[in-house]
Each structure stands twice: as structure tokens, then as C-alpha cells.
ROKELO-964702 format. One record per residue (C-alpha): z negated, y, x negated; residue in one letter. Coordinates in nm, 2 decimals, always signed. Example, Ala and Ser with C-alpha at 12.3 -4.5 7.8 and 13.67 -1.06 7.14 Angstrom:
<site><zz>-0.78</zz><yy>-0.45</yy><xx>-1.23</xx><res>A</res></site>
<site><zz>-0.71</zz><yy>-0.11</yy><xx>-1.37</xx><res>S</res></site>
***
This chain:
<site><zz>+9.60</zz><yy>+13.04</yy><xx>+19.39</xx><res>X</res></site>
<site><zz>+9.96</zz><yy>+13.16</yy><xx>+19.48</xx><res>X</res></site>
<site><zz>+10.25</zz><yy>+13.01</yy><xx>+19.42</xx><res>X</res></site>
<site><zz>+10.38</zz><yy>+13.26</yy><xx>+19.15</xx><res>X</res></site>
<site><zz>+10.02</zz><yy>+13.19</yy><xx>+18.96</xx><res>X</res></site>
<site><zz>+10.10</zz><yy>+12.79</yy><xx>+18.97</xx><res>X</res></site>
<site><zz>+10.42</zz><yy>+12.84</yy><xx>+18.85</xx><res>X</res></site>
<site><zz>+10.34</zz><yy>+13.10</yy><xx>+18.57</xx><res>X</res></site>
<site><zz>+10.03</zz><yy>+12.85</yy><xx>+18.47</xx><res>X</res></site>
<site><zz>+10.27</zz><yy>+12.56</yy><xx>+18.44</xx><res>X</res></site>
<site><zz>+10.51</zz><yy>+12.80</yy><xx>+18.24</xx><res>X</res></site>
<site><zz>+10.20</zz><yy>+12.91</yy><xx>+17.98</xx><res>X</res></site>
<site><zz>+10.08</zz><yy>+12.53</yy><xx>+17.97</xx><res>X</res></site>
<site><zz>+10.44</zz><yy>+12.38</yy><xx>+17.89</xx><res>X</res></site>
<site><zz>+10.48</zz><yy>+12.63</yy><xx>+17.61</xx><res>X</res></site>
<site><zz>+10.15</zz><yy>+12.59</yy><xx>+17.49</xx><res>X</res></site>
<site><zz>+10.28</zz><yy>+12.19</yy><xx>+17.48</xx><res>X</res></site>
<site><zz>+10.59</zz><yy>+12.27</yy><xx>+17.28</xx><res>X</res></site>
<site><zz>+10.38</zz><yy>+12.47</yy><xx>+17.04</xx><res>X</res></site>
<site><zz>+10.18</zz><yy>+12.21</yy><xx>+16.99</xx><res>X</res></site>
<site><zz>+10.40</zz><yy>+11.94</yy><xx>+16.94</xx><res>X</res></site>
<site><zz>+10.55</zz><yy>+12.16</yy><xx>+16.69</xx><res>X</res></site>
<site><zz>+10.31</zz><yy>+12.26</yy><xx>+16.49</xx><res>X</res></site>
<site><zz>+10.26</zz><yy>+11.87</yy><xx>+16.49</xx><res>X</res></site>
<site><zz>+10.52</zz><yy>+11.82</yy><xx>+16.36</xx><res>X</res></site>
<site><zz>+10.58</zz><yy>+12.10</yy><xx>+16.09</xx><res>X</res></site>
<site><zz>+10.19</zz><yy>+11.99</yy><xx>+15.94</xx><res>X</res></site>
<site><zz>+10.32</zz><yy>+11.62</yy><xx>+15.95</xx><res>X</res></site>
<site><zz>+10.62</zz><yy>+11.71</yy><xx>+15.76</xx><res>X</res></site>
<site><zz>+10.36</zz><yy>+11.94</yy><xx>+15.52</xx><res>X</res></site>
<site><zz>+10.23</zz><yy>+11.63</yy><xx>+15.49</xx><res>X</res></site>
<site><zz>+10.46</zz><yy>+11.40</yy><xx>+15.44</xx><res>X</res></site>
<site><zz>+10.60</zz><yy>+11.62</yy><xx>+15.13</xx><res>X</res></site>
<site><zz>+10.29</zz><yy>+11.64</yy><xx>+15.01</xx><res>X</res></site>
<site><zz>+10.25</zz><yy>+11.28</yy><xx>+15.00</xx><res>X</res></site>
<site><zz>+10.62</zz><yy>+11.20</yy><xx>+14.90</xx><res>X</res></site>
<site><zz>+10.49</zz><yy>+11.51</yy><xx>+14.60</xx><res>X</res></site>
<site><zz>+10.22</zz><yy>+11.30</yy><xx>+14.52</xx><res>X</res></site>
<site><zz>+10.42</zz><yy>+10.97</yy><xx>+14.48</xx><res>X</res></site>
<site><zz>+10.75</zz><yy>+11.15</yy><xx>+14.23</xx><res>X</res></site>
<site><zz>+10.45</zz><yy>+11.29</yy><xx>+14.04</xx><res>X</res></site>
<site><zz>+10.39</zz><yy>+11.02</yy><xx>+13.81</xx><res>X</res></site>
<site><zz>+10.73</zz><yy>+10.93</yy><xx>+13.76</xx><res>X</res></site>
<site><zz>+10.85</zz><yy>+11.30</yy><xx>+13.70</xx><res>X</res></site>
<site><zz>+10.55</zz><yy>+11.29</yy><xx>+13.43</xx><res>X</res></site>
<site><zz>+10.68</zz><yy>+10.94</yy><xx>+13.29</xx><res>X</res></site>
<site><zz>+11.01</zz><yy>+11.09</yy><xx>+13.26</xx><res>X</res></site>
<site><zz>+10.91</zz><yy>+11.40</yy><xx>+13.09</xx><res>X</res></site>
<site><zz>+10.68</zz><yy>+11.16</yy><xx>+12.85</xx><res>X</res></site>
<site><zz>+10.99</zz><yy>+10.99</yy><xx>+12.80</xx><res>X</res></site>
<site><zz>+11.20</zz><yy>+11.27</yy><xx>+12.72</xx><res>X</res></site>
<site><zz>+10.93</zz><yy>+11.35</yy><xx>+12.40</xx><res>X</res></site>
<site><zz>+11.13</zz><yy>+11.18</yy><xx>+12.09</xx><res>X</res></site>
<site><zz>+10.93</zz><yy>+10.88</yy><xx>+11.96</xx><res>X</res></site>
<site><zz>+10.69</zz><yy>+10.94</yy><xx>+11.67</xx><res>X</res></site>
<site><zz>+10.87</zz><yy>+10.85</yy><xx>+11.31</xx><res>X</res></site>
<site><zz>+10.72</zz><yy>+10.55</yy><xx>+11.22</xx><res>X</res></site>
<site><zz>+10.47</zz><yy>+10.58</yy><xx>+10.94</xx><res>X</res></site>
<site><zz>+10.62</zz><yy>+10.52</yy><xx>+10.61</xx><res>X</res></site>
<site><zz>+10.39</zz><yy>+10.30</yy><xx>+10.39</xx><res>X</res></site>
<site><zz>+10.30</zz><yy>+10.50</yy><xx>+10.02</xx><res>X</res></site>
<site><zz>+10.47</zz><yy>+10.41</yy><xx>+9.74</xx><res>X</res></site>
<site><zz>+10.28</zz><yy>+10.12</yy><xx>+9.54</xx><res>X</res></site>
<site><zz>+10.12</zz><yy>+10.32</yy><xx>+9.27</xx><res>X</res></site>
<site><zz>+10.21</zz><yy>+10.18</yy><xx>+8.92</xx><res>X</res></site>
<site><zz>+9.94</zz><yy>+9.95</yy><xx>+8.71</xx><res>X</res></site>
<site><zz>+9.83</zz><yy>+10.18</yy><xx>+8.44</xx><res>X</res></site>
<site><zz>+9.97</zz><yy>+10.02</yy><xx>+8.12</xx><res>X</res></site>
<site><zz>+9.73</zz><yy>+9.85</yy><xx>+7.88</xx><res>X</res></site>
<site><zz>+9.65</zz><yy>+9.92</yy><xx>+7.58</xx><res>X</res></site>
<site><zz>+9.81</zz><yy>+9.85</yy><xx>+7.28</xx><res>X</res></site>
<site><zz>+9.58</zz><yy>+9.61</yy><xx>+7.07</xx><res>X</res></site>
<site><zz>+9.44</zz><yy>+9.78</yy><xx>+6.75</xx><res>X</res></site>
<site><zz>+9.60</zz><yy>+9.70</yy><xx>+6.45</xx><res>X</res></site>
<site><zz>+9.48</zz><yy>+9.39</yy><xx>+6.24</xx><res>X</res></site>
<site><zz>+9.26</zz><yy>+9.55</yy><xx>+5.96</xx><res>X</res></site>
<site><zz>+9.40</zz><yy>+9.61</yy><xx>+5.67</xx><res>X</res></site>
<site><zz>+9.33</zz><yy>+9.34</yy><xx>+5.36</xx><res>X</res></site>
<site><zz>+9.10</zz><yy>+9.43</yy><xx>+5.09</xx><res>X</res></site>
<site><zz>+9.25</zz><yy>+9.17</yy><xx>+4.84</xx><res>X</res></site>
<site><zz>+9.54</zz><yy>+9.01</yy><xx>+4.76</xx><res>X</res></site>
<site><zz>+9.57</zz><yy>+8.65</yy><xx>+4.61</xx><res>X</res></site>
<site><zz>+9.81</zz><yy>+8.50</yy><xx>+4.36</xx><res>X</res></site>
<site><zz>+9.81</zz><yy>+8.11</yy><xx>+4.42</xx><res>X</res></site>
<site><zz>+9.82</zz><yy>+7.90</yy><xx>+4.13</xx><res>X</res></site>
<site><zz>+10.16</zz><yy>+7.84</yy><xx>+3.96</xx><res>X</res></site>
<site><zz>+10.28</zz><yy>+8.19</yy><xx>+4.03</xx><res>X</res></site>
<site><zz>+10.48</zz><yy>+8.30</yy><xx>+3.74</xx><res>X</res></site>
<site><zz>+10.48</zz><yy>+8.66</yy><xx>+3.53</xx><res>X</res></site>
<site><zz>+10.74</zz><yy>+8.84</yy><xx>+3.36</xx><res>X</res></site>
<site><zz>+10.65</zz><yy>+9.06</yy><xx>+3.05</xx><res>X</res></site>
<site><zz>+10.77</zz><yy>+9.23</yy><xx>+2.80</xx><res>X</res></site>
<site><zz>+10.60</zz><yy>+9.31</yy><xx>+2.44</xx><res>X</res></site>
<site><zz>+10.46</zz><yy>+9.64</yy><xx>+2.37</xx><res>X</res></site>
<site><zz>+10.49</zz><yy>+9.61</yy><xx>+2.01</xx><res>X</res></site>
<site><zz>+10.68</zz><yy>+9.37</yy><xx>+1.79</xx><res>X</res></site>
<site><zz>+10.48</zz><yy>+9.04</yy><xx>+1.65</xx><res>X</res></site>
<site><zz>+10.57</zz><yy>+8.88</yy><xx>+1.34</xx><res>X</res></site>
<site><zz>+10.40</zz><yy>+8.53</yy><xx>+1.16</xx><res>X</res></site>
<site><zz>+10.44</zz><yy>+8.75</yy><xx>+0.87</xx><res>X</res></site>
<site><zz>+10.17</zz><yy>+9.01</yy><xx>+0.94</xx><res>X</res></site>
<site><zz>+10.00</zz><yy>+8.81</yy><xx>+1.29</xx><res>X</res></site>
<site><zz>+9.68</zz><yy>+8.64</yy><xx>+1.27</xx><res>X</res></site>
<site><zz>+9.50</zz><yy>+8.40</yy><xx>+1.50</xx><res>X</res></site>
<site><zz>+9.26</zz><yy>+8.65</yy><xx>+1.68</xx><res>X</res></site>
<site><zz>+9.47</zz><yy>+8.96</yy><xx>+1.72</xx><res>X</res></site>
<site><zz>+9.52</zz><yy>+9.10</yy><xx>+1.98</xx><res>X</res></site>
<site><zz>+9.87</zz><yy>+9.23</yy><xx>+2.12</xx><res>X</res></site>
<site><zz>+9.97</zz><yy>+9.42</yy><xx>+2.47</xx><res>X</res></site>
<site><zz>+10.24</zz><yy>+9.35</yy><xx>+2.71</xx><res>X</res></site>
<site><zz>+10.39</zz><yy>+9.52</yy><xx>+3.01</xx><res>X</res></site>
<site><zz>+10.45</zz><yy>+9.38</yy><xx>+3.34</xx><res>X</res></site>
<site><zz>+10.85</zz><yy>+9.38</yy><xx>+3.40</xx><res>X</res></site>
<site><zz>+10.90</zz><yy>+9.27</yy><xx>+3.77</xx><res>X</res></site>
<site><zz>+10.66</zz><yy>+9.31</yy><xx>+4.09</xx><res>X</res></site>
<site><zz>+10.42</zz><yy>+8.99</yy><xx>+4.19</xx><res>X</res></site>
<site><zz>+10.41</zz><yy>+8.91</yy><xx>+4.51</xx><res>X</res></site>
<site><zz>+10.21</zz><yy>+8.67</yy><xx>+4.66</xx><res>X</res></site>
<site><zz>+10.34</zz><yy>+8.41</yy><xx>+4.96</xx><res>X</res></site>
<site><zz>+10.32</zz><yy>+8.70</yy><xx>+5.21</xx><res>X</res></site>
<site><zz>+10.54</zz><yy>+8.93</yy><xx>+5.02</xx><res>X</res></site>
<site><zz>+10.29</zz><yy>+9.14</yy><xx>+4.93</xx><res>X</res></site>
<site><zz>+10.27</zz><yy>+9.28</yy><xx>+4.58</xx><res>X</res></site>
<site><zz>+9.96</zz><yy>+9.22</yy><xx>+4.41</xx><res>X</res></site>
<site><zz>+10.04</zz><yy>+9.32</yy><xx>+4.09</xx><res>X</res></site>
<site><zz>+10.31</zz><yy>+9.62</yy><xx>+4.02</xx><res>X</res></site>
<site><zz>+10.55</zz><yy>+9.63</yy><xx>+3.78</xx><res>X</res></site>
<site><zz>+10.41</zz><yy>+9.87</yy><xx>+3.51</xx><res>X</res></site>
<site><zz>+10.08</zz><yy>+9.71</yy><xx>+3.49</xx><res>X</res></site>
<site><zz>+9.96</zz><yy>+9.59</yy><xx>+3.15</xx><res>X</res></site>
<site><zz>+9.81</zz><yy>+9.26</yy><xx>+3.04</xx><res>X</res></site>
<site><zz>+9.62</zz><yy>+9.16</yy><xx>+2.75</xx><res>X</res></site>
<site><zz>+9.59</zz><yy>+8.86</yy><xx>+2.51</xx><res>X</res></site>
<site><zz>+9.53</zz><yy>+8.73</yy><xx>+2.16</xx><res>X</res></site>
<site><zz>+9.73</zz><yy>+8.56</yy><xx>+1.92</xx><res>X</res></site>
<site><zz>+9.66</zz><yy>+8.19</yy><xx>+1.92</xx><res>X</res></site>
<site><zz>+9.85</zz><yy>+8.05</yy><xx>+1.63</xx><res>X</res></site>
<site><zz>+10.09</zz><yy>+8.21</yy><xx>+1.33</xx><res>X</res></site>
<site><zz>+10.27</zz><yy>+7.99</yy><xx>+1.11</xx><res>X</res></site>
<site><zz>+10.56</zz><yy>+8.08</yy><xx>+0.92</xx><res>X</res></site>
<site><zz>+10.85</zz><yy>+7.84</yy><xx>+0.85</xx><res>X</res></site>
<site><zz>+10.80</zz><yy>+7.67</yy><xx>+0.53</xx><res>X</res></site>
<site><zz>+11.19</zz><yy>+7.72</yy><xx>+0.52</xx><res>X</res></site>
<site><zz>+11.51</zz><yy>+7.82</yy><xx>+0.68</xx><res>X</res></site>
<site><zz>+11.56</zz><yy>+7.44</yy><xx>+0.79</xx><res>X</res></site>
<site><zz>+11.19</zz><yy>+7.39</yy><xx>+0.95</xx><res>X</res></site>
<site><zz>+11.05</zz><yy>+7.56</yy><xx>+1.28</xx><res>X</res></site>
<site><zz>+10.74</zz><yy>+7.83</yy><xx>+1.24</xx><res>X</res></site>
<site><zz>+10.49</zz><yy>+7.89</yy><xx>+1.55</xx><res>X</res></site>
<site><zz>+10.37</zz><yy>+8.17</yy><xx>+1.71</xx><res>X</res></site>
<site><zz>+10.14</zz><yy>+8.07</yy><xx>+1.99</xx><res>X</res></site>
<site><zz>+10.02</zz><yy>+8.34</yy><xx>+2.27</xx><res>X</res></site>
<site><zz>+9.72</zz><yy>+8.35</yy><xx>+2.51</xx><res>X</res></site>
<site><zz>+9.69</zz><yy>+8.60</yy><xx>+2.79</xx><res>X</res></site>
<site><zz>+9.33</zz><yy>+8.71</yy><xx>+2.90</xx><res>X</res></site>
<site><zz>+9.36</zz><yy>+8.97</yy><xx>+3.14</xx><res>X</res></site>
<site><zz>+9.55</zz><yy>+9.23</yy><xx>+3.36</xx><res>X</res></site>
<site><zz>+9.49</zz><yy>+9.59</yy><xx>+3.46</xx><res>X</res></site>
<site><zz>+9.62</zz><yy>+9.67</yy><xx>+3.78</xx><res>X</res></site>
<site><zz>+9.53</zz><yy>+10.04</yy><xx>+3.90</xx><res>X</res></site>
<site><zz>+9.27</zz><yy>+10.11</yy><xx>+3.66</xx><res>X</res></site>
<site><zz>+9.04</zz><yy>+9.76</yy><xx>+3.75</xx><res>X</res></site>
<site><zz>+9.09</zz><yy>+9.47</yy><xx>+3.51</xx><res>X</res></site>
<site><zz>+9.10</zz><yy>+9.11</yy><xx>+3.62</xx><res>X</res></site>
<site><zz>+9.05</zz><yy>+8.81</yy><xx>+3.38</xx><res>X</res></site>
<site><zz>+9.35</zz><yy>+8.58</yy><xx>+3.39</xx><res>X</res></site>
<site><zz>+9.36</zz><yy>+8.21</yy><xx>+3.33</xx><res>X</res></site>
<site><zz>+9.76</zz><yy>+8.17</yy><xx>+3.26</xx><res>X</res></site>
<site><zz>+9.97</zz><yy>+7.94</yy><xx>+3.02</xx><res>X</res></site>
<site><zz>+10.24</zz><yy>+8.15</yy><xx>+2.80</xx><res>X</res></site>
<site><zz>+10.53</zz><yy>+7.95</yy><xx>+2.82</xx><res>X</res></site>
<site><zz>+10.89</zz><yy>+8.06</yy><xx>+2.68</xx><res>X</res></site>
<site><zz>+10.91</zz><yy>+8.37</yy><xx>+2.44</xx><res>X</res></site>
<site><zz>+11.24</zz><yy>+8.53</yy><xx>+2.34</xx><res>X</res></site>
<site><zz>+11.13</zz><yy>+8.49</yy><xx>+1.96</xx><res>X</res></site>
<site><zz>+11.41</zz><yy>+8.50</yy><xx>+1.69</xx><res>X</res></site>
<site><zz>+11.39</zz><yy>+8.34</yy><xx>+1.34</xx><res>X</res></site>
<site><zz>+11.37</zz><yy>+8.58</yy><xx>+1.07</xx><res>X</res></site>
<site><zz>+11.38</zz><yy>+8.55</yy><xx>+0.68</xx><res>X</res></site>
<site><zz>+11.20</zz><yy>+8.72</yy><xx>+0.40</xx><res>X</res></site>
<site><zz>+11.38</zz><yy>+8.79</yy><xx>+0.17</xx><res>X</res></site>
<site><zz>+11.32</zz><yy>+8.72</yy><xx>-0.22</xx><res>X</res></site>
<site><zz>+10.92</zz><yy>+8.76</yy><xx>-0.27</xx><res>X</res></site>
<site><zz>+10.72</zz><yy>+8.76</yy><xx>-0.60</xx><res>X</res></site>
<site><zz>+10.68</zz><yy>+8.38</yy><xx>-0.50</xx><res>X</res></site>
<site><zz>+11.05</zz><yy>+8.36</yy><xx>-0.49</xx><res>X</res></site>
<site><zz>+11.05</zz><yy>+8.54</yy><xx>-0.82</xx><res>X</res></site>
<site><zz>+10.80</zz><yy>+8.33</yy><xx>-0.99</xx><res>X</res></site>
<site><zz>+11.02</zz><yy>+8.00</yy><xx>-0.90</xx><res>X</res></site>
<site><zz>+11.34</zz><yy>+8.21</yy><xx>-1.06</xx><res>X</res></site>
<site><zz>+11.13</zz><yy>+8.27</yy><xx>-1.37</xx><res>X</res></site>
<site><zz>+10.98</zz><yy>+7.93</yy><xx>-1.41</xx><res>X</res></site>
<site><zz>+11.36</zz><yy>+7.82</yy><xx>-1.34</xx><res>X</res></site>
<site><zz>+11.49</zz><yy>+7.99</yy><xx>-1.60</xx><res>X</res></site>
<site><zz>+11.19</zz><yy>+7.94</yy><xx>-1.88</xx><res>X</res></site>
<site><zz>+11.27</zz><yy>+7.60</yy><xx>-1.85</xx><res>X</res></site>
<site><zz>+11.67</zz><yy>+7.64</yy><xx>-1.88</xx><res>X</res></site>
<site><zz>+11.60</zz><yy>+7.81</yy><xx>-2.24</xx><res>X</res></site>
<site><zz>+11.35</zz><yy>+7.52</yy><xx>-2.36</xx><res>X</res></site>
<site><zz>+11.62</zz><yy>+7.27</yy><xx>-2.26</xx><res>X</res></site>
<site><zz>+11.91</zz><yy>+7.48</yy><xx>-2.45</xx><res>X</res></site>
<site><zz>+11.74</zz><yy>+7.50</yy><xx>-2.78</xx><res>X</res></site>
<site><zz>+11.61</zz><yy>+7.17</yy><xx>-2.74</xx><res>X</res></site>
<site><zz>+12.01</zz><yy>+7.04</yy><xx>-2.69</xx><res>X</res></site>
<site><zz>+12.18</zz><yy>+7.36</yy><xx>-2.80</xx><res>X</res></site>
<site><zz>+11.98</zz><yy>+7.40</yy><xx>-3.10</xx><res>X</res></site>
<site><zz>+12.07</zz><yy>+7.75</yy><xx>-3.16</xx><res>X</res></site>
<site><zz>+12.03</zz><yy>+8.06</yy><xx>-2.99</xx><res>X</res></site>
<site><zz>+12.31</zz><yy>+8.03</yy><xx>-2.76</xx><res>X</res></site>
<site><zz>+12.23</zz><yy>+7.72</yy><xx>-2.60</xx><res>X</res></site>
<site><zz>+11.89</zz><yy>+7.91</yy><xx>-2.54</xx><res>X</res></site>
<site><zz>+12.09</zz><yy>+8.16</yy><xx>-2.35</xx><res>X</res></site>
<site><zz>+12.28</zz><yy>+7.89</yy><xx>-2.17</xx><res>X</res></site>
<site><zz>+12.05</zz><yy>+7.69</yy><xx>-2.05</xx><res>X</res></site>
<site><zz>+11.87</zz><yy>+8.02</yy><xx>-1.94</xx><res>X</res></site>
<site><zz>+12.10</zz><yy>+8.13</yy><xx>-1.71</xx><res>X</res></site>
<site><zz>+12.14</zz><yy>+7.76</yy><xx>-1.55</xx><res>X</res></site>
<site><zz>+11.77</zz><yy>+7.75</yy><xx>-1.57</xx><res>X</res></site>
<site><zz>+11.79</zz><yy>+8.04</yy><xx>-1.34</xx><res>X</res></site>
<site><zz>+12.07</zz><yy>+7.99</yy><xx>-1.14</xx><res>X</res></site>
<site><zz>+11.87</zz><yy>+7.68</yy><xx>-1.07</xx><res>X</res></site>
<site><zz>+11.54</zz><yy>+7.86</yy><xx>-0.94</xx><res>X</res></site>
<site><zz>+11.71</zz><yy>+8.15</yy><xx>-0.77</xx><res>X</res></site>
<site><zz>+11.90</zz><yy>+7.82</yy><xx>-0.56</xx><res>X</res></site>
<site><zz>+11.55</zz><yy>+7.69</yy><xx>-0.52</xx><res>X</res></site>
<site><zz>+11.39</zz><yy>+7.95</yy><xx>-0.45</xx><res>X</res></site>
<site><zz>+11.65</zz><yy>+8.07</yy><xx>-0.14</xx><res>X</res></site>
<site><zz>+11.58</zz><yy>+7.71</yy><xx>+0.02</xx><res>X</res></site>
<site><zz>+11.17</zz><yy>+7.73</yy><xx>+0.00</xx><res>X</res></site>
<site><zz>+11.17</zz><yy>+8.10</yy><xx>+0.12</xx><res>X</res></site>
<site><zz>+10.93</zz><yy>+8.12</yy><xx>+0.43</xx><res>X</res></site>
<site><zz>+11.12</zz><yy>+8.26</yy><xx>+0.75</xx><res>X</res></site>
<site><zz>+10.90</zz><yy>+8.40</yy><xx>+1.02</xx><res>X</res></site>
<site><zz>+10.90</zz><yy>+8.36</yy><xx>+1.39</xx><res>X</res></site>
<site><zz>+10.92</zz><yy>+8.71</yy><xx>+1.53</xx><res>X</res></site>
<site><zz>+10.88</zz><yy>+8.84</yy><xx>+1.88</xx><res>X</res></site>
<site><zz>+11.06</zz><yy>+9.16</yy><xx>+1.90</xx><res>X</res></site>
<site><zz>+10.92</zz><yy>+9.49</yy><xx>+2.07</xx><res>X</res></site>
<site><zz>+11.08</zz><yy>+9.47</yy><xx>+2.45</xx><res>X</res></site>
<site><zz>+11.10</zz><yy>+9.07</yy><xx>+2.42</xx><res>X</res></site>
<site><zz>+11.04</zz><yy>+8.87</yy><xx>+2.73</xx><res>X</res></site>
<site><zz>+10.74</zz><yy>+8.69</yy><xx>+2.73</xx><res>X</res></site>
<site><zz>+10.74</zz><yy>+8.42</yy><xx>+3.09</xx><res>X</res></site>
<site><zz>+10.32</zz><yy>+8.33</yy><xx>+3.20</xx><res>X</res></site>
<site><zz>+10.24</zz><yy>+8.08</yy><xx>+3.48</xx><res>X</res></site>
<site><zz>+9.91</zz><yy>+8.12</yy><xx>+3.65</xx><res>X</res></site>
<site><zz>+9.68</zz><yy>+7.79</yy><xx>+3.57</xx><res>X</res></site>
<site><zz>+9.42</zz><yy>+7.93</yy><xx>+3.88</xx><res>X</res></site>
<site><zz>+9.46</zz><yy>+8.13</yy><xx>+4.14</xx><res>X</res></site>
<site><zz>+9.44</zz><yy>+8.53</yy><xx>+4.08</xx><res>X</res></site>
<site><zz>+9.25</zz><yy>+8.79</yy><xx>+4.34</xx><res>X</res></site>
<site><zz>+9.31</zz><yy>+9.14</yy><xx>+4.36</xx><res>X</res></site>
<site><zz>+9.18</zz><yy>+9.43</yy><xx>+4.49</xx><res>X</res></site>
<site><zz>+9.42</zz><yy>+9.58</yy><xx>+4.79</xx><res>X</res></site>
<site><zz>+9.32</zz><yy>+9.87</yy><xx>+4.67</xx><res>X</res></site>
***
């Protein structure tokens, strides 16, 4: 081999070095980027995980609201109402009553005046309502100076449409005191009076006149006789009050 052929050998074999070497070094820097690539990868994919905002945090549900409960039903209604002993009744008489005309054994009416309630408030009986009775005792008074009696029993009220018996004590009546007048009775005293005036004139007149005189005293006597033994009844007027207390307690229908 000639010189030339060394030398152009040499030439072809140094290139071929350098070509090598960089070649070398171009796939170790591939290789290197690759690997520094591989390193910034996770933190370029923390970063970009970072840059996503955060999730809201969940905001619990309102508390839902304890359904109310239910209102308790109403107490049931009462199907009677009681008046306790001692509870006291205003009336008023339907009609007027009179010693004069009353017997023991009538009967006579008489209107409730004021509601009854009983401890509750409740009215048990109404105002309106009627209650019956008889007449217990009716004594005139023998005279304007003495005191007659009219005595009242109460057996039972009507309250809408039912009637209840009633064990009650009639107390105070607004009676009033009311005379006669002259009666055949009266004029029977005037005329006896007066019979016995003319007997004494002619007995002590002995004449006609004294007859006549001792008439008219005789009658002026009986007529002042008469006025002080007239009877004078006890009267309860129509509309009077008439006050009963219970004696036992009363039960009525609510209804």
C-alpha cells in the first residue's frame, strides 16, 4: 500500500472517529433530555393538578323539620249537667195567688227569671224555663193586726221540653197583705150590731127615738167591729219573685 492510500485511510478512519464520537454524543444528549423529560413529568402533572381549583366542600342538608304533632282531640262533650245541693232559683209567678181563692193542693206555674249555672259556669237550666208546684198551705189573716200564710212547694222543672223532678225549699216570696173589704160576714156583725143598739134604746129610751138612737150606735158599733175582724189575705202578685234552694242535687240533660 502506497503512501497516498495510508494517508487517505488514516483520513477516512479519523473522520469516521469524529462521526462517531458525535453521534455519541448527540444520542447521549437524546437521552439525557429524555431522562431529564421523564423526571419534570410528574411535577409538570402535580402542578397542573394543582392549578385545578379545589372541590367546594360539601355542604351538609338542611335538618328537615319534625313534622308537628297532632293536636289532641277535644275532650267529649258532657251529656249532663249537675246542680249541687244548695244552689238557689229565681222565679217569678205566672199568675197571681191569693189565700182568698188558693187551696192546699193547687197547683200554680212559675218562670225561671235568671240562668243556673252550675260550679263550672255552665248553665244547666235557662232562663225561660218553667217550674211547677202546689200550694201547701192558705190561711187568711184573721185580721189586719195578725199574719196569714201562704206556703209553696216546688215539684219540678222543664228544661227543653224534658221534665226533672226537683227536691227544693221555697223560701222568701214577695207576698203583700191585702184586705177584703166589707163581706156578708162583715155585714151580718153590722146588723147584729145595730139589732142590738135598738133593743137597748127602747129598753132605756123608752120611745121610738131612743130605738133609733141606740140603732145607729148599735151600728156604728158593728160596722167598728166588723173593720177590725175583717180577714186580709196574703197575696202573691202575678210577676212576684219567688227565691228556691235546692235540698239535693239536680241532673240535667246537656242536651
Amino acid at each position: 500500500m502506497t503512501g497516498n492510500q495510508w494517508i487517505r485511510l488514516g483520513t477516512a478512519l479519523s473522520l469516521a472517529a469524529v462521526l462517531g464520537c458525535a453521534k455519541a454524543d448527540q444520542a447521549k444528549q437524546s437521552a439525557d433530555s429524555t431522562a431529564r423529560n421523564l423526571t419534570l413529568a410528574p411535577t409538570e402533572s402535580t402542578a397542573a393538578m394543582t392549578d385545578v381549583p379545589a372541590a367546594a366542600p360539601a355542604v351538609p342538608a338542611p335538618a328537615s323539620k319534625p313534622a308537628p304533632k297532632p293536636k289532641p282531640a277535644p275532650p267529649p262533650a258532657p251529656t249532663s249537667y249537675t246542680l249541687k245541693a244548695g244552689t238557689g232559683i229565681a222565679l217569678s209567678a205566672d199568675d197571681s195567688i191569693s189565700t182568698r181563692t188558693a187551696k192546699p193542693g193547687d197547683s200554680f206555674t212559675a218562670t225561671v227569671s235568671e240562668n243556673v249555672r252550675d260550679a263550672s259556669g255552665h248553665v244547666v237550666i235557662p232562663a225561660g224555663s218553667t217550674v211547677s208546684g202546689t200550694i201547701v198551705r192558705s190561711v187568711p189573716a184573721p185580721n189586719p193586726r195578725a199574719t196569714g200564710a201562704l206556703e209553696l212547694a216546688v215539684t219540678s222543672v222543664t228544661v227543653h221540653g224534658r221534665s226533672y223532678t226537683v227536691d227544693g225549699t221555697v223560701g222568701s216570696k214577695d207576698t203583700v197583705m191585702q184586705g177584703r173589704g166589707v163581706t156578708k160576714a162583715d155585714a151580718a156583725k153590722v146588723g147584729g150590731g145595730a139589732a142590738i143598739g135598738a133593743v137597748a134604746g127602747r129598753i132605756f129610751g123608752k120611745n121610738a127615738k131612743g130605738a133609733v138612737i141606740g140603732g145607729l150606735a148599735g151600728a156604728a158599733a158593728g160596722g167598728v167591729a166588723a173593720s177590725r175582724s175583717r180577714d186580709v189575705d196574703v197575696v202573691l202578685p202575678k210577676g212576684a219573685g219567688i227565691q228556691v234552694t235546692l235540698a239535693s242535687s239536680l241532673t240535667v240533660s246537656a242536651h
